[in-house]
N, C-alpha and C positions, 0 to 999 in steps of 0.2 A: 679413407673416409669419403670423399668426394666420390672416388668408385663404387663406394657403396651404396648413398647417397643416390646417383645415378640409376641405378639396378632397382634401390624402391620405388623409386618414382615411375619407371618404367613398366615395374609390376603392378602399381599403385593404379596407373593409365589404361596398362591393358588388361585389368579388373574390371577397370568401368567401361570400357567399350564393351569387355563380354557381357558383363549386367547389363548394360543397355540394349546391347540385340536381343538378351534374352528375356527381358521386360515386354519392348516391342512384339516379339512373337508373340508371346504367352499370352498378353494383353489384348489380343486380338481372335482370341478364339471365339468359335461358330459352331454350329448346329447347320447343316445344310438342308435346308427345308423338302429336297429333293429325293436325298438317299440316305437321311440318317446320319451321315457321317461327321464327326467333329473335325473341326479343320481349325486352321490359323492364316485368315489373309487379311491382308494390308489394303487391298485395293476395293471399289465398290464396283458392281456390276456395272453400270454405266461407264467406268475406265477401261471395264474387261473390252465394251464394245467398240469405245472409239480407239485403243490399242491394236483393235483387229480391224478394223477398218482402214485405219491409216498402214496398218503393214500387209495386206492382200495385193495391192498393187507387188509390192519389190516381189512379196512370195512368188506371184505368179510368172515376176521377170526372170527370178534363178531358175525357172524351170522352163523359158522358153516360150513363154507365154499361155494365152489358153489354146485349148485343141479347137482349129476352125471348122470342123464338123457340129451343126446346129443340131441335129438332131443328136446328136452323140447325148450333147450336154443338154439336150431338153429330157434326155432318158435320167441322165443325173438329176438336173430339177427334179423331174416327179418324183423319183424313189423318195429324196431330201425328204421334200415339200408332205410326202407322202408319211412317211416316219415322224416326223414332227408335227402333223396336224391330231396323229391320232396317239400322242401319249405324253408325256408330263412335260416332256420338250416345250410346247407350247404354251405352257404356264410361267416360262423361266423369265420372259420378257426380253431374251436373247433376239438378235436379229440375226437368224439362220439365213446364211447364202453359200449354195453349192458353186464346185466350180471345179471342172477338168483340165489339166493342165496339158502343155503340149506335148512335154515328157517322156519321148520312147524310150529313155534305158533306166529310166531309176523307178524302181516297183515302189510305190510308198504312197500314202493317205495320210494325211494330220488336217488337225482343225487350229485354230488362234482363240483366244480368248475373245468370247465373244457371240462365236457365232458362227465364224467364217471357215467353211469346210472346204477340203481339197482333195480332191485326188488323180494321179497322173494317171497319162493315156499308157503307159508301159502294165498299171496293173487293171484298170481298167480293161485293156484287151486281153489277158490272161483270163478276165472272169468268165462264167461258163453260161450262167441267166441273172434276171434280177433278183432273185433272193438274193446271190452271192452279193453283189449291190449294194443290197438293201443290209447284207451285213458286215461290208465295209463301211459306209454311212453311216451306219444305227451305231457302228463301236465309235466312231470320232464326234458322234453326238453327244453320246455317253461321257466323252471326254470335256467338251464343254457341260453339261446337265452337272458335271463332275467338280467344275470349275479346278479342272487338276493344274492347268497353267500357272492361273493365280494362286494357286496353294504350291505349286512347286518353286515360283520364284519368290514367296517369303521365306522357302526353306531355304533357299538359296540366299536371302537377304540375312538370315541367321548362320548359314554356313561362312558365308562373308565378314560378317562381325567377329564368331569366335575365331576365324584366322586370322583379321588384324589385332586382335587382342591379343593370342597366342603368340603371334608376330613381334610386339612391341615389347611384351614380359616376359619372354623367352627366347626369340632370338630365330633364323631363319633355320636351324636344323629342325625344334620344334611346330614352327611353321609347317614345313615341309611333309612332317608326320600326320600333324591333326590334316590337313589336305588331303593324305593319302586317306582317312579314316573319316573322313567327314563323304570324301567321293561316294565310298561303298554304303556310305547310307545312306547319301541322294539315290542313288541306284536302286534297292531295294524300296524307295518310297516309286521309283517310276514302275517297278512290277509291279507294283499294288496296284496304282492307277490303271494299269493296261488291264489287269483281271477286274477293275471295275466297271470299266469299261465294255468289257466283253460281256459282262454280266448284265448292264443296261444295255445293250445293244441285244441282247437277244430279246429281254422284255420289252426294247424297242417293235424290233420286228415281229414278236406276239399278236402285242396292241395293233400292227396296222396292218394284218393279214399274212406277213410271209413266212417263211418256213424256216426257223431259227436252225435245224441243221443243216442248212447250208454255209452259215459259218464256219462250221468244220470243214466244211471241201475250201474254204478262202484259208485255214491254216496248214490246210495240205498244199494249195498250191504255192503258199509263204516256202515252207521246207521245200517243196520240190524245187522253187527258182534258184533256193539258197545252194541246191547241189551236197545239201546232206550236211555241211558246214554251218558250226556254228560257234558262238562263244561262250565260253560255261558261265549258265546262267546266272552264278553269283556274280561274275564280272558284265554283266548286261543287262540295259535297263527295261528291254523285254524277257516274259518269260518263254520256254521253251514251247515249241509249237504244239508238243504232245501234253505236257502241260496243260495247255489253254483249252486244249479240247475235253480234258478230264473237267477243268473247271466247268467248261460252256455247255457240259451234257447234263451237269449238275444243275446251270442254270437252269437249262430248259425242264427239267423235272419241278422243280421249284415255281417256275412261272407257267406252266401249261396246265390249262384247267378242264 
């Protein structure tokens, strides 16, 4: 009796943790005034910025700091500066700031919630002119405009809940499962973001004059650095390069007038 006793209460517990994360969520849904999209976050824009502000410093220390060529990064300013003066970027009340990292071997671009954009001198030198640029920038704008951060760590804040729930009324083998099954559908929520991405990122680049196919030559140079390797896209949170450009030709048909 006592054993059994134990095991309701257990289940009884990790009931109401899972109803509680999934109240939280739920109770938090939005309309993103930006791109249409419903979303569920926890946080207000004003956290988005001072979360990105306060972690740009460490970002730019793991990578070595910034690149001490002024001109490099006054090149980066403009394009930024230049994509968000001319399209809905600049309604968001975000405080956009570019920033080149020192970074010779790691090819990769991100932004922080907020506003604070990145991208190393490893892919930076790989680019060919500023469009290409302007359509790395325009996609990690898109990322913010997108607020996919803050929409990614409520889901996380809910993946989190229903695993200590699962945890405490079931026991670490079911733990173990819902984990394995909750990953692949964080995953699947980070492809969407990146094709949204990409998809504001070219209307980015529309709105402020550059040539939205040269995104395409930035996801050729992606596969070419990769050496033709890659991870099957179910299991990664980017989609496949050839992928992105079937999406981004669509974009551009859709946004060119």
């Amino acid at each position: 009796m006592r054993r059994g006793g134990g095991l309701k209460l257990r289940l009884l517990i990790g009931a109401g943790i899972i109803l509680f994360s999934l109240f939280k969520y739920w109770g938090s849904t939005e309309t993103n005034p930006y791109t249409g999209r419903k979303q569920h976050i926890t946080i207000t824009p004003d956290q988005e910025i001072r979360m990105g502000l306060q972690s740009a410093p460490q970002m730019a220390q793991q990578h070595g700091g910034l690149y001490p060529d002024q001109a490099a990064q006054d090149l980066v300013d403009k394009v930024g500066r230049r994509l968000v003066a001319n399209s809905i970027a600049r309604k968001t009340g975000y405080r956009f700031d570019f920033h080149l990292l020192r970074d010779p071997q790691t090819i990769n671009a991100f932004a922080l919630p907020g506003g604070q954009v990145f991208i190393t001198y490893a892919l930076f030198s790989k680019l060919q002119n500023e469009d290409q640029l302007a359509g790395v920038l325009g996609h990690e704008v898109g990322h913010v405009v997108g607020r996919h951060s803050a929409d990614r760590m409520s889901k996380q804040g809910l993946t989190q809940g229903i695993l200590s729930g699962v945890s405490v009324g079931g026991g670490a083998n079911a733990g173990q499962m819902a984990a394995q099954i909750a990953n692949l559908v964080n995953m699947k929520y980070g492809r969407d973001d990146e094709l949204e991405a990409d998809e504001l990122g070219v209307k980015f680049m529309l709105d402020a004059g550059y040539e939205p196919e040269q995104m395409i030559g930035v996801m050729k140079i992606l596969k070419a650095v990769s050496g033709g390797r890659r991870t099957p896209e179910f299991q990664s949170t980017h989609p496949d390069p050839e992928n992105r450009i079937v999406k981004i030709k669509a974009a551009i048909r859709k946004y060119r007038k």
